[in-house]
C-alpha angles and dihedrals in degrees: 000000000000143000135019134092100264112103079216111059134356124251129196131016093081118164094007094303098134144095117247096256089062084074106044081256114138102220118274139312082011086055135022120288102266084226083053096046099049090055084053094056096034089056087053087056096049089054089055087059101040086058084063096054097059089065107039082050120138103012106044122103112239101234086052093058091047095051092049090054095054096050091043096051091037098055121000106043095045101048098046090042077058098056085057099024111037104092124246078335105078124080099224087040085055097052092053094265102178121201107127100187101010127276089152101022097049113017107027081051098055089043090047085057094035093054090042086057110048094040080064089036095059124204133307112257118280097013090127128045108232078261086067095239122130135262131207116251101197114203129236108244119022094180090052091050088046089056088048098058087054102048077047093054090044095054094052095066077072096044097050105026088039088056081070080071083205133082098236153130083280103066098063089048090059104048085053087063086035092053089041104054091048091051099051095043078062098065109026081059082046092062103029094057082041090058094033102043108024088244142067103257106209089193087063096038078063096051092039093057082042086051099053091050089048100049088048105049095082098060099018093128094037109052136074119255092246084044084057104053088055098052093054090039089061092040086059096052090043094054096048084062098035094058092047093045091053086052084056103058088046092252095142102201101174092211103025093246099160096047085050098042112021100030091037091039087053095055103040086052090051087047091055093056080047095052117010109093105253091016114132124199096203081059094045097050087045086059101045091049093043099043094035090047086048086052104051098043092056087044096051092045079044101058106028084055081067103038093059089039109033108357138232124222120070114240120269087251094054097042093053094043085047136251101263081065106049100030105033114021095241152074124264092209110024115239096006099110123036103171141344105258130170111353098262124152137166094023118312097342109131105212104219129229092254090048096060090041091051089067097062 
């Protein structure tokens, strides 16, 4: 991801070989610990790889996800974070690119794969009535996904104000844009499922408060507070719609990962090139095609590599009886399920017979 002198990928440095300057760090204590800086980088690309796993949810064999990970973090993420990231190297860097903590680089990538992933995955039986048209999934535990938001919300005060890579007058600054845009695309996803739905979804409050931060992590340091609300206010309208647009075309994404990161990190990153002195929207579009059209045809060369070796859907039997079954020998909740039974999902539904052969 770093280093080298190729606008296209980065060279040297690997495994923490190299000297700071390899990667744009000043030496220490002027610059980051290299040992600091690479936790910092490998926990961006875990978080590429974490988006993935929200819509694959429920139907996906684990070594499959795994492999996936590890070819996702190993090639794609890295080349095209150098293209943005690596400094006066990069192609994207050189042509003003502007995404400071990874709306595009981060989040948009992981979307791009998640979205790739879950189109070849197909959806969970029973997602969609014979109509076609869709059918709630309700998960298990809403507390538990509403924990998880703010912990979610706490950890990216590190995520946003550490991409400063200083502690300075700056970092403050951006958690307040940070903490303002999450709270606006709250609200804003509060409203707009009130007004949609007739009732206040708190699935959508969750990915509303996600989509703001989100929208907000590629000019964090560079826009106004007021700039910022809006930012996150627009990204929680954007993501209602998105998650009902993605049910449409029959992409069953669980958690509604790629509304919240690819949908919310393309526009975040086209709001940068709006607001953000020097930014420039033309550049920025230029970034999120080439780096989004880069992304989806490694992850479909990705996926499609482990469907046809060693494959990549559970079998009917094992979806219906649950993941923490089949893959891992347990269960998730002790004492909540104590057989299969009839083939029943989301309420008093039957699936019928047609509907689980029509997945393989």
């Amino acid at each position: 991801m770093f280093g080298g002198e190729n606008s296209f990928i980065g060279g040297g440095g690997y495994f923490l070989s190299g000297e700071p300057g390899v990667y744009g760090l000043a030496e220490y204590p002027e610059g980051l610990p290299t040992s600091v800086f690479f936790l910092f980088q490998a926990a961006f690309a875990g978080t590429a790889a974490t988006i993935v796993s929200g819509a694959v949810a429920e139907r996906i064999e684990f070594v499959a996800f795994l492999l996936f990970s590890f070819l996702l973090t190993a090639i794609a993420y890295p080349i095209t974070g150098h293209w943005v990231w690596a400094a006066d190297v990069g192609w994207l860097n050189q042509m003003g690119f502007l995404d400071f903590a990874g709306s595009t680089v981060v989040h948009s990538v992981g979307g791009w794969a998640a979205l790739m992933g879950a189109a070849i995955l197909g959806p969970r039986i029973s997602k969609y009535a014979e109509d076609g048209s869709p059918r709630a999934i309700p998960g298990h535990n809403m507390s538990i996904a509403t924990l998880g938001c703010l912990i979610l919300w706490i950890g990216w005060f590190g995520f946003n104000p550490g991409s400063q890579l200083a502690a300075d007058e700056a970092v403050p600054y951006i958690a307040v844009t940070t903490n303002l845009a999450a709270a606006a695309g709250g609200i804003t996803a509060t409203i707009t499922s009130w007004v949609k739905d007739g009732k206040p979804d708190l699935s959508m409050v969750i990915n509303g408060i996600l989509a703001g931060l989100v929208g907000i992590t590629a000019g964090c340091n560079g826009v106004s507070y007021w700039e910022a609300i809006t930012i996150g206010a627009i990204a929680g309208v954007i993501v209602v719609f998105s998650v009902a647009f993605f049910d449409r075309i029959k992409i069953d994404d669980p958690v509604g990962a790629t509304s919240v990161h690819l949908v919310c990190g393309i526009w975040g990153t086209l709001a940068t090139g709006i607001f953000v002195d020097g930014g420039n929207i033309g550049v920025q579009l230029v970034g999120i095609l080439s780096i989004g059209g880069f992304t989806v045809l490694l992850s479909t060369i990705f996926w499609l590599g482990i469907k046809a070796t060693v494959g990549m859907r559970v079998h009917a039997e094992q979806e219906i009886t649950g993941l923490d079954i089949s893959e891992h020998g347990m269960e998730a909740y002790s004492g909540f399920l104590k057989e299969a039974g009839p083939m029943t999902m989301g309420g008093s539904e039957s699936v019928s017979t047609s509907e689980v052969a029509s997945h393989y």
